[in-house]
C-alpha positions in Angstrom: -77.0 138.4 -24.6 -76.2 136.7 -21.2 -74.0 133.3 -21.2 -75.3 130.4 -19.2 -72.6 129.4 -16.4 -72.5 127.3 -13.0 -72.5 130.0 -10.3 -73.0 129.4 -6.2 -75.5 131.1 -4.7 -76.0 130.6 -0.4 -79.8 130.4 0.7 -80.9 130.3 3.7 -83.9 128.1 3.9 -86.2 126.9 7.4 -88.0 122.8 7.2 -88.8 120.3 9.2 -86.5 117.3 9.5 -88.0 114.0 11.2 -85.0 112.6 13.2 -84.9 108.6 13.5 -86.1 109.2 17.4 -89.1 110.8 16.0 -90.0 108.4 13.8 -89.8 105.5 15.9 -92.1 107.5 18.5 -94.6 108.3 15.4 -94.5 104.6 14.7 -94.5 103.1 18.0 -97.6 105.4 19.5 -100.0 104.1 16.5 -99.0 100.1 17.8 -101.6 98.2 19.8 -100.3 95.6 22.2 -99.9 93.1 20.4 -97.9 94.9 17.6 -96.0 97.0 20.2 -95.3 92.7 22.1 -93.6 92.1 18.2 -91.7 95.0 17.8 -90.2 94.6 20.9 -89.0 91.1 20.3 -87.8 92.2 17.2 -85.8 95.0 18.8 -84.5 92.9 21.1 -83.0 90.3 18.8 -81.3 92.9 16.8 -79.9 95.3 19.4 -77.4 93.4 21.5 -77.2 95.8 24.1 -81.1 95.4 25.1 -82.5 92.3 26.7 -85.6 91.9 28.9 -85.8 92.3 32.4 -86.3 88.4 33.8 -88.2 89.2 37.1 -90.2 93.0 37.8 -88.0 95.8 38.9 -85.3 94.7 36.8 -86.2 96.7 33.6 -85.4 100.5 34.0 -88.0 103.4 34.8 -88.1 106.8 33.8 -87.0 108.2 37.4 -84.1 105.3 36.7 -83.1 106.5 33.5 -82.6 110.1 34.3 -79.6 109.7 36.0 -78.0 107.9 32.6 -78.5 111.3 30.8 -77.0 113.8 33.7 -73.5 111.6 33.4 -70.1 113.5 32.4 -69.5 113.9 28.3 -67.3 112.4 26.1 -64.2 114.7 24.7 -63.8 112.5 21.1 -65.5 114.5 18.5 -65.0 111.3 16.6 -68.1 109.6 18.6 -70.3 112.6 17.8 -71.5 111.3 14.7 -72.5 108.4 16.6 -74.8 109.9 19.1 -76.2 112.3 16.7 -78.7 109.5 16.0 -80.7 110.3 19.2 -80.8 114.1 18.8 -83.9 115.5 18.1 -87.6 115.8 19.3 -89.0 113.2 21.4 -92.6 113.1 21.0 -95.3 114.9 18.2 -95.6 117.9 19.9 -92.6 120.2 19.8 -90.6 118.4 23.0 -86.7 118.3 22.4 -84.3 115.7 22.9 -80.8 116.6 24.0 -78.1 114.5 22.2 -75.4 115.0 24.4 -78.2 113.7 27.2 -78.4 110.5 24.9 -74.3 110.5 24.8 -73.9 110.5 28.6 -77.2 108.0 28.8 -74.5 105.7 26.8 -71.5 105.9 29.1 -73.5 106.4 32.1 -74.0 103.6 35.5 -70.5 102.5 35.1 -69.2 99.4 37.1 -69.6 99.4 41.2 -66.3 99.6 42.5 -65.3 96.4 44.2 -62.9 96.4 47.5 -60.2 94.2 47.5 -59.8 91.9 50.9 -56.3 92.2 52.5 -54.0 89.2 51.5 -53.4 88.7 55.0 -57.4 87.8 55.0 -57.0 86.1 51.6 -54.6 83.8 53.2 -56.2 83.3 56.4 -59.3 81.6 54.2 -58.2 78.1 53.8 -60.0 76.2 51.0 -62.8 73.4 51.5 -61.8 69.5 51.6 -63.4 68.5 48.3 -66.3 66.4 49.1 -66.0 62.4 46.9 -70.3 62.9 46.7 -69.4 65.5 44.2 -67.2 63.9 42.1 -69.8 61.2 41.6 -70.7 61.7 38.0 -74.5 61.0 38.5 -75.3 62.0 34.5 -73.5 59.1 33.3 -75.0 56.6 35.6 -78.7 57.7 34.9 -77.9 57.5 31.4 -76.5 54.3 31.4 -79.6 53.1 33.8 -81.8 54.4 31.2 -80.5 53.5 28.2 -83.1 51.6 25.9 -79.9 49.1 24.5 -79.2 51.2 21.2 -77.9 54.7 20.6 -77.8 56.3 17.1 -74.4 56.5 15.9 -72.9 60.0 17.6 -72.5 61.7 13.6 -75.7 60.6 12.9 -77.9 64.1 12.3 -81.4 63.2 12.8 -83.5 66.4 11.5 -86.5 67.0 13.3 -89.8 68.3 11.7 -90.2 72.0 11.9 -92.6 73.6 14.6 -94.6 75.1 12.0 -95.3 71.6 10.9 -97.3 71.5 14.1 -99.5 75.4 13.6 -102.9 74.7 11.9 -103.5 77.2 8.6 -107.1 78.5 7.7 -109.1 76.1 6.1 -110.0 77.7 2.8 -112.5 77.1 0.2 -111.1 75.7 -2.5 -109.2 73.6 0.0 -112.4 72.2 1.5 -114.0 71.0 -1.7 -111.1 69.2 -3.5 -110.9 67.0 0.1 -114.0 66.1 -0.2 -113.7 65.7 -4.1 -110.9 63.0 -3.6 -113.1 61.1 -1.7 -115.4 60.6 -4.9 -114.9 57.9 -7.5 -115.0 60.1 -10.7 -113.7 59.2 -14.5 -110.4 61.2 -14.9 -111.8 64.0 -16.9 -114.9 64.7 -14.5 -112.5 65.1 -12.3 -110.2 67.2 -13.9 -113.4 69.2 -14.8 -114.7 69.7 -11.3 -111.2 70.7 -10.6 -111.6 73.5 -13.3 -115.1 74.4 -11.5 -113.7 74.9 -7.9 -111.3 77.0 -8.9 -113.7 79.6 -10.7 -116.0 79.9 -7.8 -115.8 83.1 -5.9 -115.7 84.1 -2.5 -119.0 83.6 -1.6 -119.2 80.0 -3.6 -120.7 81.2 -6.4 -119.6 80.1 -9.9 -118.1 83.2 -12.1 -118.3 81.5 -15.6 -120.7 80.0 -17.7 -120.8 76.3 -18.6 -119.1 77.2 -22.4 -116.8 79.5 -21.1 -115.6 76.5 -18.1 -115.4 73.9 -21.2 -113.2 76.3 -23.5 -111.0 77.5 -20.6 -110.4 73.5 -19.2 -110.2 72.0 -22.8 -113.6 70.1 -21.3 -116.1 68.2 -22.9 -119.6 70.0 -22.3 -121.0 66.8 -21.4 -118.0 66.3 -18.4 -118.3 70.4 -17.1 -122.1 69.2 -16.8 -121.6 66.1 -14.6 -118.7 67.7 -12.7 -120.9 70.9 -11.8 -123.5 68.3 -10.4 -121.3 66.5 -8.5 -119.7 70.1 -7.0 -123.4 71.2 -6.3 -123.7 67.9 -3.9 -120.6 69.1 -1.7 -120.7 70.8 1.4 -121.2 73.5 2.0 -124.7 73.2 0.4 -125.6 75.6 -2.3 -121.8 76.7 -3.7 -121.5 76.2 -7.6 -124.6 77.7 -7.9 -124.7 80.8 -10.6 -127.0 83.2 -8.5 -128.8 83.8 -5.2 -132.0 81.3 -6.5 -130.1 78.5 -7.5 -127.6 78.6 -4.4 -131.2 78.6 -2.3 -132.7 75.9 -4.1 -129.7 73.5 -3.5 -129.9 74.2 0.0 -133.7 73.5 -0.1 -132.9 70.3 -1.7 -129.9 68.6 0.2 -132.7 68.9 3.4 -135.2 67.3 1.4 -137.2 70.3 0.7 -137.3 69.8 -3.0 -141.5 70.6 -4.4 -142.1 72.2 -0.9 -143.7 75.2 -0.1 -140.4 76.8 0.4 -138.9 75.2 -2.8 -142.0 77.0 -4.8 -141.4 80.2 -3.1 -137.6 80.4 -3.7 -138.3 78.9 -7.6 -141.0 81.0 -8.6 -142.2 83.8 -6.3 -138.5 84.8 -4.6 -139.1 88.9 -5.6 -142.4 89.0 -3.7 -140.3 87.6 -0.7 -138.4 90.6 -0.8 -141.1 92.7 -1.2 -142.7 90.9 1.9 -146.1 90.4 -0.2 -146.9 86.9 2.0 -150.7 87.5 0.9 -150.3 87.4 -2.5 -147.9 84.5 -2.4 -150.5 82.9 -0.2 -153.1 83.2 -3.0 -150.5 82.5 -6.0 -149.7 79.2 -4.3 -153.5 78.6 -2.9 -151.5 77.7 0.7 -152.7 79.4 3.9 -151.3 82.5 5.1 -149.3 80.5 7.9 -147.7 77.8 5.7 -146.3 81.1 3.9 -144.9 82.7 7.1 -143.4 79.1 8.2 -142.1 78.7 4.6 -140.3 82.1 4.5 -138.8 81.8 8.3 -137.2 78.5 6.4 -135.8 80.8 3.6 -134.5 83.0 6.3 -131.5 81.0 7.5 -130.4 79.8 4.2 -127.0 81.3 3.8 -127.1 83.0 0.7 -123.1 83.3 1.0 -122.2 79.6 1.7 -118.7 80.0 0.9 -117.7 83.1 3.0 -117.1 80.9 6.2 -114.1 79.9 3.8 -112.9 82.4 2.3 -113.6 85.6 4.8 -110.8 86.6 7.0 -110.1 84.9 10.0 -110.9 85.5 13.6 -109.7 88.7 14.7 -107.4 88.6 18.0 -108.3 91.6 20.2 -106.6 92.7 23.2 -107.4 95.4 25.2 -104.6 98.3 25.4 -106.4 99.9 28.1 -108.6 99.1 31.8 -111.0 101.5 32.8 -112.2 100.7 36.1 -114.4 102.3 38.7 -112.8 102.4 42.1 -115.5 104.4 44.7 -116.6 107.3 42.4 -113.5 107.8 40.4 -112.5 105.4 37.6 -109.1 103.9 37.4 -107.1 103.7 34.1 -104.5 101.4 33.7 -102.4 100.5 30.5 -102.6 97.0 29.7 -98.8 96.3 29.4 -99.3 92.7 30.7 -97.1 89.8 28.8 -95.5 93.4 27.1 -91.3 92.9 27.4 -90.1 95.2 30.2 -86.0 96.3 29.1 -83.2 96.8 30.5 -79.4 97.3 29.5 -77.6 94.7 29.7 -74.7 95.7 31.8 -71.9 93.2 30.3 -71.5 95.7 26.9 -71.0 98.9 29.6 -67.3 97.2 29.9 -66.6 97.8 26.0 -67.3 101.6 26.3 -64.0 101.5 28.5 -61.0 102.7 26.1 -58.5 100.4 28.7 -61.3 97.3 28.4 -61.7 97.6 24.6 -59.0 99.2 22.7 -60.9 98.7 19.4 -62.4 101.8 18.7 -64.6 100.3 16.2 -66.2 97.8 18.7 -66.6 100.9 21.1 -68.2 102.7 18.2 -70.9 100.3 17.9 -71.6 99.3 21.1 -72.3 103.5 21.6 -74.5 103.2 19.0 -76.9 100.3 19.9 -76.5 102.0 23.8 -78.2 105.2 22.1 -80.5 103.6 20.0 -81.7 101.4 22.8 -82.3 104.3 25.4 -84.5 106.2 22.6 -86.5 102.9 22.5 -87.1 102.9 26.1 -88.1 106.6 26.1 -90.1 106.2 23.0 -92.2 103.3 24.5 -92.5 105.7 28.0 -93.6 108.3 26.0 -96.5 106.0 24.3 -97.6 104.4 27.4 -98.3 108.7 28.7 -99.5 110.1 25.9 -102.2 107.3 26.0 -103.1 107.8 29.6 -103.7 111.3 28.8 -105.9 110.4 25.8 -107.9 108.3 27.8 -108.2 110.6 31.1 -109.9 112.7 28.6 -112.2 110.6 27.3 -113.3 109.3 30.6 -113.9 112.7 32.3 -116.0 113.7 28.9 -117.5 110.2 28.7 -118.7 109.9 32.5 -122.2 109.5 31.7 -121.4 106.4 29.1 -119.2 104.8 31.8 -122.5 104.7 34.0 -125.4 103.8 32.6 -124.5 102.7 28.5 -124.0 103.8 25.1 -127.9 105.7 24.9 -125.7 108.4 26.8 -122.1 108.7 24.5 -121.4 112.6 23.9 -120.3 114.1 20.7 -116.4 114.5 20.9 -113.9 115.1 18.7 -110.4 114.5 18.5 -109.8 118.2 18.0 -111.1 118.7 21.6 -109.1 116.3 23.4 -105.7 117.4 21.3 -106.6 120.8 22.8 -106.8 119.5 25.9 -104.0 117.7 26.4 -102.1 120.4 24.3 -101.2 117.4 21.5 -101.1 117.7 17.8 -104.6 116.0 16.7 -102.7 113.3 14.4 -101.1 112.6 18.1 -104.6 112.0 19.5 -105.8 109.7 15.7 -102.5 107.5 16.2 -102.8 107.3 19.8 -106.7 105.4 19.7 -105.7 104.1 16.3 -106.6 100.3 16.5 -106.6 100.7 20.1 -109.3 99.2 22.7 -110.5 99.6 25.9 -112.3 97.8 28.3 -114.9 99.4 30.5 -117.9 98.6 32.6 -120.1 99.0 29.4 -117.8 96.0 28.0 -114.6 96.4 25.4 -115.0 99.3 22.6 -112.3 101.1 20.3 -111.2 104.1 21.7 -112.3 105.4 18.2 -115.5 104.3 19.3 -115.9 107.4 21.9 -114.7 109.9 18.8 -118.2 111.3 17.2 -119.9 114.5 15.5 -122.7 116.3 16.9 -125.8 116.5 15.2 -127.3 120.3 14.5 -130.4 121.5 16.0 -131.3 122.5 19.7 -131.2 119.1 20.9 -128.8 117.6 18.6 -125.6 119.9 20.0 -125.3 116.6 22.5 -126.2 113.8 19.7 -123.5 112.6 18.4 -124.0 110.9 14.9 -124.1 107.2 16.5 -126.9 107.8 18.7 -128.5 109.4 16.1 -128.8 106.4 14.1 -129.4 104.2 16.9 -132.8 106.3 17.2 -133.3 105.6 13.9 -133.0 102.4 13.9 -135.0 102.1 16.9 -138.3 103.6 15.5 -138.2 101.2 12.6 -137.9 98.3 14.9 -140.7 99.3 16.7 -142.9 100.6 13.9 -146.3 98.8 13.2 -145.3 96.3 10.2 -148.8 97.0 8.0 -148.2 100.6 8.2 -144.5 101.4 8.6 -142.6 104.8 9.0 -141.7 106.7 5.8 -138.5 108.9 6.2 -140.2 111.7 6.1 -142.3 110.7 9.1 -139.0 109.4 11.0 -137.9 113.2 10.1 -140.7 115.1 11.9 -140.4 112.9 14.6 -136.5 113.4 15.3 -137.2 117.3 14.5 -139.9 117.2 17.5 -137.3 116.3 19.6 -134.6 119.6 18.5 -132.4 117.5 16.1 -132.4 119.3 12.9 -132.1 116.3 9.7 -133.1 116.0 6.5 -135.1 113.7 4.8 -132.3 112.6 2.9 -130.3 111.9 5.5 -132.7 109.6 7.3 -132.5 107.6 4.2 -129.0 107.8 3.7 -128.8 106.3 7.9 -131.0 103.9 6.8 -128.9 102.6 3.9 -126.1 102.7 6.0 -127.6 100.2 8.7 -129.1 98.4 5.2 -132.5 98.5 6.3 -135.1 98.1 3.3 -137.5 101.0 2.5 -140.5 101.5 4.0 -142.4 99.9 0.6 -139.9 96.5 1.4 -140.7 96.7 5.1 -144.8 97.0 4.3 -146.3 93.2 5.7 -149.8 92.6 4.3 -152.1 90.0 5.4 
């Protein structure tokens, strides 16, 4: 019978350790601009020792900063733990970071070495007569010149409003109704009511509850839900309140007078054969003409069947683009967009505090060593973003010539595999470097995902990527003969003619994707 007791037992055991320097690279190569401009700012008003560069050639290059890493080492094993923080890989793809390169980075450049002038030349410089224009004290006399007659009492603290009193917000939905519900002389519980009401409509405007369950919720009378839906259903924007897609497109109708039209019928009675696209038989149910139909239905058309999306979808998206590429002769320039981007540098005034003489306080030394060796890994981590990007993109652009010159009808299958090969790069290297990243290009601005796409199979299809592919598709239906359109098994045998190899099920599937009805939706008979 064996005893259970602590015992030590030594294994030796291999893994993979992500130092802070990688982690910051990981993070910093998936930024766009505009997240790279923040985290920069952010950096800068935390580390002390960084500060950005006031006019160009100020900040430092990479040719600048090598001499930082070749300077001589410090002897205190104390500050080791310090500059351990740098050690490790600098980039994704098995590059190595010296530490003792990032210690000497920290108590490298030190002060220029200043001559002293002889004191028989320091006596020999006889001060300047002090001139009495200067010691005119022009502040005051201005002040007093322009002084309105009163002056707020000097302990007087007069707070002024913050700036984000100033910044417009996103106008939302509910927001936009109850202004325009204060402006309505209502009886207290109407208005309480309609209250109740705006805030159960969705998204897209539409109301989510029933008129008992809006009374039993709001402690409502039936009677007051009733009048305060009615007065919500004459706000704008027209048609929100309503309780489904015919009711939203009827109040529409009706607040531009449309109300008994021909487009009022259509949407009241015969709104499935409008999706079918049977104009003849609602022609003949109605006893209209074929026309009044078509010009009846072009009306239904741009109704929004969403009115309250304009309010409650996201804003407008800011895009910048990270990348220019450029055609210069026959080659094509790329160029990092790094414009309005901080440039750093080190500010030189902390350099004095490495000095044991200047600062005797080994705990102010400590930290200043610290933010030196953090902010140098910053400056090599945003170096190593700003190439590893450029080789992404000289990829793309020598796979992607043909798109560059004459349009997205002639974008290659590429994967990301590929260009990690290429460049010799992890892939998730490659997906974090185009990650939420754009470029600009004679075809106009796309995400460099955008360029990233699978071949189709078949003969012809080895050099179709997927997008193409459904661009074709799309194509065919758009140009299709409206009384007799294409089938997907017709819009098969026509891609197979052509060498790429597709299924009639995943014709339909494109289809779905690009939300094109079927081929019995899309039938128009006169």
């Amino acid at each position: 019978m064996s005893s259970l007791s602590p015992r030590l037992q030594v294994r030796v055991q291999q893994k993979q350790i992500l130092t802070p320097g990688l982690v910051q690279m990981v993070s910093l190569l998936q930024l766009n601009k505009l997240e790279l401009k923040e985290m920069i700012s952010a950096e800068i008003a935390q580390n002390p020792v960084l500060e950005e560069a006031a006019e160009a050639g100020e900040e430092l290059s990479p040719e600048e900063l090598q001499p930082l890493l070749e300077a001589e080492r410090v002897a205190d094993p104390a500050d080791k733990s310090i500059l351990e923080v740098t050690a490790g890989p600098v980039d994704g793809e098995g590059a190595e970071a010296d530490a003792a390169d990032m210690e000497a980075a920290a108590l490298s450049n030190p002060e220029p070495v200043v001559e002293s002038a002889p004191a028989e030349a320091a006596e020999a410089v006889e001060p300047k007569a002090a001139d009495p224009f200067d010691e005119i004290d022009f502040d005051d006399y201005f002040d007093a010149y322009l002084d309105p007659g009163h002056k707020s009492p000097a302990s007087e603290n007069i707070e002024k409003p913050s700036f984000e009193t100033f910044l417009s917000s996103p106008e939302t939905l509910s927001g936009h109704l109850h202004d325009q519900l204060a402006l309505v002389a209502l009886r207290e519980e109407v208005r309480d009511a309609a209250e109740t009401v705006i805030g159960n409509l969705n998204e897209n405007g539409y109301l989510t509850l029933t008129l008992e369950e809006l009374a039993t919720s709001g402690n409502h009378a039936p009677e007051d839900v009733k009048e305060a839906l009615r007065v919500v259903h004459t706000l704008d924007p027209a048609g929100v309140g309503a309780s489904d897609l015919r009711e939203c497109l009827l109040l529409q109708l009706e607040s531009r007078g449309g109300k008994d039209g021909v487009a009022w019928q259509i949407v009241h009675d015969h709104l499935k054969l409008v999706q079918l696209r049977q104009f003849k038989e609602i022609a003949r149910l109605l006893k209209r003409p074929i026309e009044h139909v078509q010009i009846a239905v072009d009306v239904i058309k741009h109704l929004d069947p969403r009115p309250g999306l304009r309010y409650s979808g996201p804003g407008a998206r800011q895009v910048e683009p990270d990348v220019y590429i450029s055609k210069d002769g026959d080659d094509y320039l790329i160029t990092i967009n790094d414009d309005d981007v901080p440039q750093l540098r080190l500010n030189p005034q902390y350099r004095k505090m490495l000095d044991r003489e200047q600062e005797p306080n080994r705990d102010v030394r400590n930290y200043v060593k610290e933010r030196y060796a953090s902010a140098i890994q910053l400056m090599k981590n945003i170096e190593q973003r700003k190439q590893t990007i450029l080789k992404v993109c000289q990829s793309v652009v020598r796979r992607q010539m043909d798109f560059l010159e004459h349009g997205i009808d002639f974008l290659k299958p590429m994967m990301i595999k590929e260009i990690a090969e290429e460049i010799g790069v992890h892939p998730s290297t490659v997906s974090r470097a185009v990650s939420n990243k754009y470029a600009h290009t004679p075809q106009g601005v796309y995400e460099l995902r955008y360029f990233f796409s699978e071949a189709v199979q078949g003969p012809s299809g080895g050099a179709t990527p997927l997008l193409i592919l459904k661009r074709r598709v799309k194509k065919m239906i758009e140009e299709e003969d409206p009384a007799h359109p294409l089938t997907d098994e017709q819009i098969t045998e026509r891609l197979q003619a052509e060498g790429i190899h597709v299924t009639r099920r995943t014709v339909a599937k494109y289809r779905e994707d690009m939300r094109i009805p079927s081929t019995h939706q899309r039938r128009v008979r006169n």
